[in-house]
N, C-alpha and C positions, 0 to 999 in steps of 0.2 A: 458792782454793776453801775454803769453811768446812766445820766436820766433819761428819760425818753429821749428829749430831743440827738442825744449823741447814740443811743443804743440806736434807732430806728429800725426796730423789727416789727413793724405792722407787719409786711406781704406775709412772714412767715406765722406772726400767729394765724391770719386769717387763714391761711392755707391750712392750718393745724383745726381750726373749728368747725373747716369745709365739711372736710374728711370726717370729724367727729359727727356732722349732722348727716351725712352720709348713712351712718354706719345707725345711727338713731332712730334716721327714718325706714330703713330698712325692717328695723326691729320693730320697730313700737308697736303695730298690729298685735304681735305676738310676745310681746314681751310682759311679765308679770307689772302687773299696777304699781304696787309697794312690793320694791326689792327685797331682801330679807336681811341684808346687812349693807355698811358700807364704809367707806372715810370719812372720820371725823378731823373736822378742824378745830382747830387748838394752837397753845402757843404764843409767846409773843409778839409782837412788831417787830421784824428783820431790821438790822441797822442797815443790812447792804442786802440790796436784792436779787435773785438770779434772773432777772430777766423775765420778758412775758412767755415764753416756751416753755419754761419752769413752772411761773405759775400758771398756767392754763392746762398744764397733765396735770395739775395736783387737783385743780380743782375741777377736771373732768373726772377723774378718777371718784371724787368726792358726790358728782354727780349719778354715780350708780345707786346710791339712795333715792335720789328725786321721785318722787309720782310722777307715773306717767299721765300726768293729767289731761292732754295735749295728745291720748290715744281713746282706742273706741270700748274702751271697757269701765272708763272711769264715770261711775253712773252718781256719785256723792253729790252732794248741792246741787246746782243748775250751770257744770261747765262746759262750754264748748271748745271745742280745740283751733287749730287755723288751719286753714285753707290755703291752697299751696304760694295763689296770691297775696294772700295776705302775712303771709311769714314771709316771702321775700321781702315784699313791699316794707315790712317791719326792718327787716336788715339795711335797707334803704333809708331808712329814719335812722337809723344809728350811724350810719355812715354820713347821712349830710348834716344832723346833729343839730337839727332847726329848731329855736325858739320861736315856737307859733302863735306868739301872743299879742302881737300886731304885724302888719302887712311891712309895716318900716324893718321889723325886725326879720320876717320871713315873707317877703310875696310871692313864693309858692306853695308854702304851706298855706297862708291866708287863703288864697285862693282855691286851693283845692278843698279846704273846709268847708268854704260858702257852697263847691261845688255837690260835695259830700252829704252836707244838711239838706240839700234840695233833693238830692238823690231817695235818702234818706224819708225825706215827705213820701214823697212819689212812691215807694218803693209801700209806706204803709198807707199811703191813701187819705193823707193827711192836708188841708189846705195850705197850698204854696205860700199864701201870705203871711205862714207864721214864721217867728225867728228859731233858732236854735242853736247849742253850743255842743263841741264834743266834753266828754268830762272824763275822769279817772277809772269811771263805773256807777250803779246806780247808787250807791250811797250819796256822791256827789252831785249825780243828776238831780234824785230827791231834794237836794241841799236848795241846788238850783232853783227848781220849778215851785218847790216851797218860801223859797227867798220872793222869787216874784208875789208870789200870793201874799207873804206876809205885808209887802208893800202896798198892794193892792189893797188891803184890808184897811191896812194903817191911814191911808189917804182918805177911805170912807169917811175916817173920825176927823178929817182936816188934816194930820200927823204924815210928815213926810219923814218914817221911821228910821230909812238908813242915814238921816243924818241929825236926828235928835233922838232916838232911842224909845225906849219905850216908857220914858215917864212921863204919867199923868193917863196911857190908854187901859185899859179893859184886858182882863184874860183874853188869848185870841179866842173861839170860839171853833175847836178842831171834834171835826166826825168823822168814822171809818167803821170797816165793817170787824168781824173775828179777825180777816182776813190781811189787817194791815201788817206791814212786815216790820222788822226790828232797823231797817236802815232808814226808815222815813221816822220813825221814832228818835233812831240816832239824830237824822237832820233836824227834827224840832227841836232837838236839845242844844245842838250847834247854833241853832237860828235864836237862842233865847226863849222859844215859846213852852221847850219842856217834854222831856217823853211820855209823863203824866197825863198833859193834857186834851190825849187822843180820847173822847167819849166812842165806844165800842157799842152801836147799835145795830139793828137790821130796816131794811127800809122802812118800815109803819114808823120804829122809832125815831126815824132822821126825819122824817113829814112832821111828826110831833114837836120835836126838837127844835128845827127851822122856823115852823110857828110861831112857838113861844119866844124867839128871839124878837120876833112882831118887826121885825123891817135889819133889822141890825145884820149888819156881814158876818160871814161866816166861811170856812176852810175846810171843806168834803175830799177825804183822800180815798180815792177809786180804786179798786185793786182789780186787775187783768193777768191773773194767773195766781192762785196760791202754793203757796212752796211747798204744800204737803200731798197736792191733788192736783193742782193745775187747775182749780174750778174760778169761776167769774164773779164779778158782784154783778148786777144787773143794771151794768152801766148809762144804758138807755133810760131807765127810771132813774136814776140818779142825778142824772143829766136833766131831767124835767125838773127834779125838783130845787136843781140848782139855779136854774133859770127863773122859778116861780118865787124861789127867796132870796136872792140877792148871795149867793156860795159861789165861792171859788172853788172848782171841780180839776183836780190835781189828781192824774191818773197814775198811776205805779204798773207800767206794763213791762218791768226789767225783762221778764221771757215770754210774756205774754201776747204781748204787740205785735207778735211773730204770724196770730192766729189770725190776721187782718190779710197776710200772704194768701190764704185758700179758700176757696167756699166750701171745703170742708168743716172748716171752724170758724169761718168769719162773724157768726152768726153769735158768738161769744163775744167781741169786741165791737159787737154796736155801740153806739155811741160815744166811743173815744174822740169823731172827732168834733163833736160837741163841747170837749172838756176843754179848759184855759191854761193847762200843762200835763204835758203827757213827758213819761222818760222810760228808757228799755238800757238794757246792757247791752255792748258791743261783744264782749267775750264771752256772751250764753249762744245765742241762737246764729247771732250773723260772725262766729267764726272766727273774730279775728285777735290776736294776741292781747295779752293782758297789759299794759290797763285800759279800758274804752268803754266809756257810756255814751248814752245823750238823750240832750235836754230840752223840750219843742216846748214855745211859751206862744199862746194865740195873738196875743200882741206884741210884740218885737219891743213896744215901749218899757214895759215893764222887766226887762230881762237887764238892761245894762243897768240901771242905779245902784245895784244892789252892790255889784264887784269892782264901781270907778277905783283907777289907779292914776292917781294925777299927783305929778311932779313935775319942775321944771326939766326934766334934762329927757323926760318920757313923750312916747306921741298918743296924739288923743284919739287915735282908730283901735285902742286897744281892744280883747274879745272878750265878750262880756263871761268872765269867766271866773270861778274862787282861785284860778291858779295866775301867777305871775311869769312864771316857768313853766310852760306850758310844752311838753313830746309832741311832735307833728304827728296824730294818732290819726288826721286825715289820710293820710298817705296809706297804710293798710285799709282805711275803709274802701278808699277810689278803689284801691287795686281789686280789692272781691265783687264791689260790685260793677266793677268794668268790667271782670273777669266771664261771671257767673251769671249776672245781671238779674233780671226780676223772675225770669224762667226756672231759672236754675236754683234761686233758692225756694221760691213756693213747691219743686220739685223734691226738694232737701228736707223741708219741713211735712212734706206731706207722708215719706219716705218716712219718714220717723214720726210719727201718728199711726201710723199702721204697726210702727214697731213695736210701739206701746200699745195700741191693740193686741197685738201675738202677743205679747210680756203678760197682758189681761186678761187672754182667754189661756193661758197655761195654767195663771191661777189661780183660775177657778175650775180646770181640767185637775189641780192636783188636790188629794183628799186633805193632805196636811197643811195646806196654806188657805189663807182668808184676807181676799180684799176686802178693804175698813171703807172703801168709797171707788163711785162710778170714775174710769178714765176716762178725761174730755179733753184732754191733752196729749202731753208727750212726759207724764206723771202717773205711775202704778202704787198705789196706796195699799200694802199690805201685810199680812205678818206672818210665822210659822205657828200654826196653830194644831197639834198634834191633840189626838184626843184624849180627855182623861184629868185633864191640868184645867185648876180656876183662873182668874182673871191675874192674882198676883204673879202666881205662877210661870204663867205664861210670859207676863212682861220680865221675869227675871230672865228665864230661856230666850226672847228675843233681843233681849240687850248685852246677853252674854254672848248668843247666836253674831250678831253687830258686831262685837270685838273680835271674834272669830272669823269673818269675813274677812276685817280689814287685816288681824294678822296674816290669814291665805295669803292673798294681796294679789291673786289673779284676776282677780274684781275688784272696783271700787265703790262700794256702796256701805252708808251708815244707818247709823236708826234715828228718828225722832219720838213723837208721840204726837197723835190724833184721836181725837175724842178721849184725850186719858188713855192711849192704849201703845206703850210701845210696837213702833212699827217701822218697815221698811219704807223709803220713797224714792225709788230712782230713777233718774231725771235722764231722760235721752235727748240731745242736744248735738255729739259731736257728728262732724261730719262723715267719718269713717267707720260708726255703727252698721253692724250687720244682724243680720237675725243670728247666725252663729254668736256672737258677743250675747247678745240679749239670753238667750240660750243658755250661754255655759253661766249666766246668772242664775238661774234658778236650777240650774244642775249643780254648781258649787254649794250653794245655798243648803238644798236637798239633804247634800254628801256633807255636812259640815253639822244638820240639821241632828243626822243621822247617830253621828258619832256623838252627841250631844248627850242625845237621848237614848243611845244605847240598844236601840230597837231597830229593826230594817224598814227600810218606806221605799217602799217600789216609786224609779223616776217616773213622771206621766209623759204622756206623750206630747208628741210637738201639735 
C-alpha cells in the first residue's frame, strides 16, 4: 500500500465510520454495557499496509468489546455520555485538527474558548471576572487550580515558587475534608507538595488548625460532591474561615458544580463562589466527549505563571495551560451549550435527581437492600443486604455480587466501600437515562443477587 498522501482514501473511510456510528447509535440504548466477548489485537507492525478500509473493519469489529460507556446504562464512576452537539462538534475538532494553545496557532479555537469559559461562568453563577482554562478532566483541572494556590502561598513567603522552587519554604500547609478525592492528591504530588500532605479534618478541626498557624497561609480543598454519596463539605463555612485566616479555598466540584444549575440543590454549593479556584469535569454532567475539564481561578493573575511557555520562535498569548498541545475541546463545549443552553441543562440535571430519587425510594421499598447514606444528589449509596449474614459476610456477597454485575454487563455499575462497608454507588449522569435504565438496575442486581444466594427474593415494586 502507498502512503497516504498517494492512497487518499479519506471520503471512503469517513463514509465507512458514518455508517458505523449509525448503526451505534441506533443500538446503544439497548445494547448490553460490556459485551461478552470480542477481537483482540495482536501481532506485529505490518511492513505494508492495507489501507484505512482495512484497518477501520478491523478495528470496528475489535470495537464490539468496548463499554458502552457513552449509553444510559453505564452507572460506574461519575460518566456522562455526549449530547448529539457535542459529539458532532467533537467530529469537527478532528477534522480541523486545531492546536488551541495560542490564538496565532488557532484564532478560532482561541476564541471560542474565551467564549466557552464565559459561558461556562454564566451557566454556574460564577463572577465573570474570573479567568479559566479548559483542561484534559478534573485531574488536570485540580493540577491547575492547585498550581495557582501553590503560587499564591509561595509569594506570601516573598518566594516566587514557579521559578525558584521550593527551596528554603515551609511544608505547604494543605486541609480537606474525608471527602477529598484521589485526583487533587494526585495534583499535589505533581505540584511537589505531596499526597501526604492533605491533613483530613472536619470543620471545628480546620477553625483549630488555621488558628494555630496564627497568620501564616494555608491551602483548604473544598469538596462539592463526594464520589460515594454525592454529599457536600459546608462550603459556606469553609469559605468564612478562609477569609478569617488568610486560606486559599480551592473547590473540587468535578460533578458537583452541576448542583449550582437548580434550586433544587443549589443550596449545597453555597459558597463556591466565595472560593479562589473552583474545577468540574466536562465529560460528567455537561455531556461532552472525553477528554474535558475546567479550571475558574478568581484572579486571572494567578493562573498564567505557573504553565509560561517561552521560546524564541513561540508567541506570548499562549493559554495558560499544562498542555502545549492543546484539542480544541472548546468547540464541543460552544456547541452543547449553544445547543441546550442553560434551560435545557438545569432541565437535564433535575431529570436525573429525581432519577436518583426513584433509584432511593426502590431501596428502601426492597427488603434485601440497605442504603449506607441520604441521596442529595444524583449518587445511591447502597448494598445487598439479605438477612441472616454478618458484616464480613456480607461484604464478601457484595463484592462478589460487583463482579457479577459487571460480568452480566447489561448494567454498568461497581462496588467501592463506605463507612468500611462494601457497597454499591451509582452515578446518574448521562443524558439518555430513563427510569427504565435505572430500573432494570436494581432488577438485575436483584436476579444476580438471587442466584448468589440461592434463595428467592420477590422484586419490589416500582
Amino acid at each position: 500500500m502507498p502512503d497516504p498522501f498517494d492512497a487518499r482514501d479519506e471520503e471512503a473511510a469517513l463514509e465507512y465510520v458514518l455508517e458505523t456510528a449509525r448503526h451505534y447509535l441506533a443500538e446503544l440504548s439497548k445494547s448490553p454495557v460490556l459485551p461478552a466477548h470480542g477481537h483482540r489485537f495482536d501481532g506485529a507492525l505490518p511492513e505494508d499496509g492495507d489501507g484505512a478500509l482495512a484497518a477501520l473493519s478491523e478495528l470496528v469489529a475489535g470495537a464490539d468489546v468496548a463499554t458502552r460507556s457513552s449509553g444510559p446504562r453505564f452507572f460506574h464512576f461519575v460518566t456522562g455520555g455526549t449530547t448529539p452537539a457535542a459529539l458532532a462538534a467533537d467530529w469537527l475538532t478532528s477534522l480541523l485538527d486545531q492546536n488551541s494553545f495560542s490564538a496565532v496557532s488557532s484564532p478560532f479555537g482561541d476564541q471560542l474558548e474565551d467564549v466557552a469559559i464565559r459561558w461556562l461562568l454564566e451557566l454556574f453563577e460564577l463572577p465573570e471576572s474570573w479567568g479559566g482554562v479548559l483542561t484534559t478532566g478534573a485531574t488536570m483541572a485540580n493540577f491547575v487550580g492547585l498550581a495557582a494556590a501553590r503560587r499564591w502561598w509561595a509569594e506570601r513567603h516573598g518566594v516566587n515558587i514557579d521559578e525558584r522552587g521550593f527551596a528554603g519554604l515551609p511544608a505547604v500547609p494543605i486541609f480537606s475534608s474525608e471527602y477529598v478525592h484521589a485526583s487533587a492528591r494526585k495534583a499535589l504530588a505533581m505540584l511537589g507538595i505531596g499526597r501526604e500532605s492533605v491533613r483530613v479534618v472536619d470543620v471545628k478541626a480546620l477553625e483549630r488548625a488555621l488558628r494555630e498557624l496564627d497568620g501564616a497561609p494555608a491551602i483548604v480543598i473544598g469538596n462539592a460532591g463526594d464520589v460515594n454519596t454525592g454529599d457536600f463539605d459546608p462550603l459556606g463555612r469553609i469559605a468564612d474561615l478562609a477569609e478569617e485566616h488568610d486560606a486559599w479555598l480551592h473547590v473540587d466540584g468535578a460533578f458537583g458544580l452541576f448542583a449550582r444549575l437548580t434550586p433544587t440543590a443549589s443550596a449545597l454549593a453555597e459558597g463556591v463562589e466565595r472560593a479562589h479556584s473552583v474545577i468540574a469535569d466536562g465529560h460528567k454532567w455537561l455531556n461532552v466527549p472525553y477528554d474535558c475539564g475546567f479550571a475558574f481561578v478568581r484572579d486571572p493573575a494567578y493562573l498564567r505563571p505557573p504553565f509560561q511557555l517561552a521560546a524564541a520562535y513561540l508567541p506570548s498569548d499562549e493559554r495558560p495551560s499544562p498542555e502545549a498541545s492543546r484539542r480544541a475541546r472548546a468547540l464541543a463545549v460552544w456547541a452543547t451549550l449553544r445547543a441546550y443552553g442553560r434551560t435545557g441543562y438545569r432541565a437535564m440535571v433535575e431529570r436525573h435527581l429525581e432519577l436518583a430519587q426513584r433509584l432511593s425510594r426502590r431501596v428502601d421499598a426492597t427488603p434485601e437492600l440497605e442504603r449506607l447514606a441520604e441521596t442529595k444528589l444524583n449518587i445511591v449509596c447502597f448494598r445487598f443486604r439479605p438477612p441472616g449474614l454478618g458484616e464480613e459476610q456480607l461484604d464478601e456477597l457484595n463484592l462478589a455480587l460487583g463482579q457479577d454485575m459487571l460480568a452480566d454487563g447489561r448494567v454498568f455499575v461497581g462496588t467501592t466501600r463506605y463507612q468500611g462497608k462494601a457497597a454499591f454507588r451509582p452515578a446518574i449522569v448521562n443524558w439518555r437515562t430513563t427510569e427504565r435504565d435505572v430500573d432494570l438496575l436494581l432488577d438485575v442486581l436483584l436476579e444476580l443477587g438471587q442466584k448468589r444466594r440461592g434463595t428467592g427474593f420477590a422484586r419490589s415494586a416500582s
